[in-house]
C-alpha positions, 0 to 999 in steps of 0.5 A, spaced: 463 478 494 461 484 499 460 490 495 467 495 496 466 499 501 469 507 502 467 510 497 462 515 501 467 517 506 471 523 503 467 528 499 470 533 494 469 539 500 471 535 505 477 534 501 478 541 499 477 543 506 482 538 509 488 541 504 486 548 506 487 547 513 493 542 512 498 544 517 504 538 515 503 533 508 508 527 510 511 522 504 509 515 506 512 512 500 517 508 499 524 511 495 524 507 488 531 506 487 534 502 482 541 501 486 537 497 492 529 496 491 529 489 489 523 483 490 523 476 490 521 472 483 517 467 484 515 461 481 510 462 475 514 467 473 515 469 465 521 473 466 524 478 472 523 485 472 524 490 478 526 496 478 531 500 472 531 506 468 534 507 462 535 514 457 532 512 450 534 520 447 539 524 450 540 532 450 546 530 444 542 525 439 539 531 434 532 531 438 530 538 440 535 537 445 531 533 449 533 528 456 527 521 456 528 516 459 524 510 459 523 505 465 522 497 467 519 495 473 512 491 475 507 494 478 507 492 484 514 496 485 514 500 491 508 503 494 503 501 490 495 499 491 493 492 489 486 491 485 481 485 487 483 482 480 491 481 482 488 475 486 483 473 484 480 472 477 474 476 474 477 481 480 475 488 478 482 491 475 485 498 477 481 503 472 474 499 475 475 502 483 473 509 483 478 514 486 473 515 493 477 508 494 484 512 494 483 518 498 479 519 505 481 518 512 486 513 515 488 512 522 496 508 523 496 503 527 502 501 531 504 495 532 511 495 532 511 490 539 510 485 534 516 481 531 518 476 526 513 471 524 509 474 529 501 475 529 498 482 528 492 480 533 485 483 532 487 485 539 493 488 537 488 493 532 483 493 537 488 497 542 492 500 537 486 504 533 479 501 535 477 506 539 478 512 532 478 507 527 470 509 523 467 505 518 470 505 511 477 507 514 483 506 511 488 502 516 496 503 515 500 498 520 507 500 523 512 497 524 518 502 522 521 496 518 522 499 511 526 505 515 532 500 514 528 497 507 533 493 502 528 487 500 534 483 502 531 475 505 533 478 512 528 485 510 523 480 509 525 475 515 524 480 520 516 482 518 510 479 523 504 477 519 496 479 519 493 473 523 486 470 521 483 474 526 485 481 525 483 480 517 476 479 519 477 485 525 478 490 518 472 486 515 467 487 521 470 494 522 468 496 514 476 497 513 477 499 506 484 499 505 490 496 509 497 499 508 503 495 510 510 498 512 514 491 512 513 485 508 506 483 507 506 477 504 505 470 510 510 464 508 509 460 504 508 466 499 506 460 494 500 458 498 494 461 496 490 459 501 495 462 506 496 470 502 495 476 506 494 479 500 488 474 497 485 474 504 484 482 504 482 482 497 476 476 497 473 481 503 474 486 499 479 490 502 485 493 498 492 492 500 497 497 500 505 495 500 511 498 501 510 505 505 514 508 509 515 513 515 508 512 518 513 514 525 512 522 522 504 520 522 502 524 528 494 526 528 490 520 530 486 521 524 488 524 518 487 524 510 490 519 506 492 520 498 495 515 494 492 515 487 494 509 482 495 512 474 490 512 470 492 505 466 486 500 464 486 492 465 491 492 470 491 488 477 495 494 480 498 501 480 504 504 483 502 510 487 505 517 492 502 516 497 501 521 502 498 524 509 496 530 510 494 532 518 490 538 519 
C-alpha cells in the first residue's frame, strides 16, 4: 500500500496564520441527534448501536451536585473519519495517522447535478475542482443531501456514487481525504468489492462521511479542521469538522 499522503501541506504557521486571518469558521458536521440519526445494521453485526445518551448521575442523587451523562454510539456516527484498518486488515487505526492528515487545505467539489444512483465522474471533479485542487488536498463532495438528512432508505436512495474513475482521479491527483455529503456507500453495501469507502482506503485515502453545510462553503480553497479523539486501536473516530476561509 502507497504511503499516506498530505502530511507535508499544513504547517503549525501555516495554520496559525490562517486562524489569525480567518474571516468566517463554518460547521460542516453533521447534528447528532438521538431523536432522528439513525444508520442501517448490516449483516455481521454482533448488536445495533446508534446514537443514545443517557444520565448516569444527576444534580439530586448525593454527588456533588453534578449532571454526566454517558452515550451509546459507534463511531461511525456522524461526522467521523474512517482509518485504513476499518476496511482493510492489518490497516493502520486511528492513533497511528498523524494529525497533519486532519488539518490542511480542502476545495468543495459541486456535483449537485448528479443524482440517485448516478456516477460522480472523473470529469465531473475535474470540472468541479481540478483547476484548485494541489496535490495532498483534501476533496469535500456536495450535494446538499444531508440538508434534509433523517438516515431514512429514501436518504440513502436519493445519493449518486463515486465511479471507478473518479476514485482513481483523487489518487492520481494525491487527494488525502475525501468527505461526503450524502450517503456514501455503493449498493450492494455487502460487496466488498464494490464499497467506495474500501476503494478509497486501499489507495490510501481517508474518507470522511456525513458532512454537511458544504453550500456556506465560499472560497475556493480553504482549511479544514476535523480532528478525531485521541482513542488508541480504533478504525474511526467521530469528528467537529470545520472550515474556515480567510
Amino acid at each position: 500500500m502507497n504511503e499516506m499522503p498530505g502530511t507535508h501541506l499544513a504547517t503549525g504557521a501555516d495554520i496559525t496564520l490562517l486562524l489569525a486571518q480567518a474571516a468566517r469558521i463554518i460547521d460542516i458536521s453533521l447534528e447528532l441527534d438521538p431523536v432522528k440519526f439513525r444508520m442501517r445494521t448490516y449483516a455481521g453485526f454482533k448488536k445495533d448501536m446508534q446514537f443514545e445518551t443517557e444520565i448516569i448521575k444527576d444534580y439530586g442523587d448525593g454527588g456533588l451536585g453534578q449532571r454526566v451523562r454517558g452515550v451509546h454510539m459507534r463511531l461511525h456516527a456522524g461526522s467521523h473519519v474512517d482509518a485504513p484498518s476499518h476496511m482493510i486488515e492489518g490497516g493502520a487505526d486511528m492513533h497511528e495517522l498523524p494529525l497533519e492528515r486532519f488539518v490542511g487545505p480542502a476545495v468543495v467539489a459541486d456535483v449537485r447535478h448528479r443524482g440517485a444512483e448516478q456516477a460522480i465522474t472523473a470529469g465531473d471533479l475535474e470540472s468541479a475542482a481540478g483547476a484548485v485542487l494541489q496535490p495532498g488536498d483534501r476533496l469535500l463532495l456536495r450535494t446538499d443531501i444531508n440538508e434534509s438528512y433523517d438516515g431514512s432508505a429514501e436518504w440513502m436512495a436519493r445519493a449518486p456514487y463515486l465511479g471507478d474513475e473518479a476514485i482513481a482521479w483523487c489518487a492520481a491527483r494525491d487527494v488525502s481525504l475525501v468527505g461526503f455529503d450524502f450517503y456514501h456507500a455503493n449498493e450492494p453495501v455487502q460487496d466488498r468489492d464494490n464499497c467506495t469507502t474500501r476503494k478509497l482506503l486501499q489507495r490510501a485515502i481517508l474518507t470522511m462521511p456525513y458532512l454537511t453545510n458544504l453550500a456556506a462553503v465560499e472560497a475556493p480553497r480553504a482549511l479544514l479542521i476535523a480532528l478525531p479523539l485521541k482513542m488508541k486501536n480504533v478504525e474511526a473516530s467521530p469528528v467537529r469538522a470545520i472550515v474556515v476561509e480567510s
